[in-house]
C-alpha angles and dihedrals in degrees: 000000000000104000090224108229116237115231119223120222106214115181108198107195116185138047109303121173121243095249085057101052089044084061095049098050088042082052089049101037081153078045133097126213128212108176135199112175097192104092097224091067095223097148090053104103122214081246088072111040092053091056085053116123080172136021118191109192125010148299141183106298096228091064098052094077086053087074115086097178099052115136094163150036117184106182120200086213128101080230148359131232 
């Protein structure tokens, strides 16, 4: 029997240099990467969010408890509300 990998979602929201997102996807390599790099997240729709395991940066909070897999929030604030 194949144990079958999971797959985690990670949803990068900010403007990260190259050599940083280079890090991150050499660190999760199982992981995969959907990147916004305007920190408001705008672009970001409720479909995706909601397939987040991780979010690093931040959305809009109303959309956070539509994600039921998420494991993570990683604000690049220094708080939430």
């Amino acid at each position: 029997m194949t144990e079958e990998k999971t797959v985690n979602e990670i949803l990068v929201v900010g403007p990260f240099k190259e050599e940083h997102k280079k890090r991150f996807e050499e660190t999760g390599r199982d992981c995969r990467f959907t990147w916004f790099p305007d920190f408001t997240g705008r672009e970001a729709t409720p479909e995706i969010i909601a397939s987040a395991d991780v979010i690093i940066g931040n959305v809009k909070p109303g959309l956070i408890k539509e994600s039921p897999k998420l494991k993570l929030l990683q604000l690049t604030s220094a708080g939430a509300d």
